[in-house]
N, C-alpha and C positions, 0 to 999 in steps of 0.2 A: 804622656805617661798613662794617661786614662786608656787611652786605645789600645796601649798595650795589655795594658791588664783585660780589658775585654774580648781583646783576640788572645789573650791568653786560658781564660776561662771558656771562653768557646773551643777550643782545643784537648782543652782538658775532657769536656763535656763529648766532644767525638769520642775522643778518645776510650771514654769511659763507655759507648755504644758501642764500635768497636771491639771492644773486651769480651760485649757480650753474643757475639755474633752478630753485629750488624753494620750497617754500613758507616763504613770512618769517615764518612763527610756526612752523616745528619747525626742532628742532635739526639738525646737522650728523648727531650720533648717531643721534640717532631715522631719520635717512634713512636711513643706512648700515647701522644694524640689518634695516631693510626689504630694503634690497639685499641682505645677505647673505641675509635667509631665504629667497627668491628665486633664492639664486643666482648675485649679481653678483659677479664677478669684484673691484671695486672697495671692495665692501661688506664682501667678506670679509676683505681687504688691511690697509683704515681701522680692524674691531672689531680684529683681533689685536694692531696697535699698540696702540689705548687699553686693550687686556686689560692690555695691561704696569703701565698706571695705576689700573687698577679691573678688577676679573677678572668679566667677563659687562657689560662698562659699556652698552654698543650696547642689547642684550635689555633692559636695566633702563631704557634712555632711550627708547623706541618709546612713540610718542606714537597710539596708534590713531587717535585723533581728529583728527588733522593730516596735512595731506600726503597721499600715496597709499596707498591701503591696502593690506595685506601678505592673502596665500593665508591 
């Protein structure tokens, strides 16, 4: 039941990238980690919250393989 709910929250979490123009297999994190290394204004905004929940969460969820690649 655990697995399920965490392949279900990861799902939801594309999902919700997806929505926004991005790619439906990486995460909300994984984008925002990219923004921030980058530079984004928004990217940087998004990791500080989720530090509150996990301290480096963004950096540890960047999915190189997904999505746009980072510098």
């Amino acid at each position: 039941m655990k697995r399920y709910l965490v392949n279900l929250l990861i799902a939801i979490d594309q999902f919700g990238n997806a929505l926004f123009a991005g790619d439906p297999d990486e995460t909300i994190s994984s984008r925002a980690g990219k923004a921030a290394r980058r530079g984004r204004r928004w990217g940087c905004v998004l990791c500080r919250v989720l530090d509150v929940f996990e301290r480096d969460h963004c950096e540890k969820s960047i999915e190189v393989d997904r999505g746009r690649s980072t510098p």
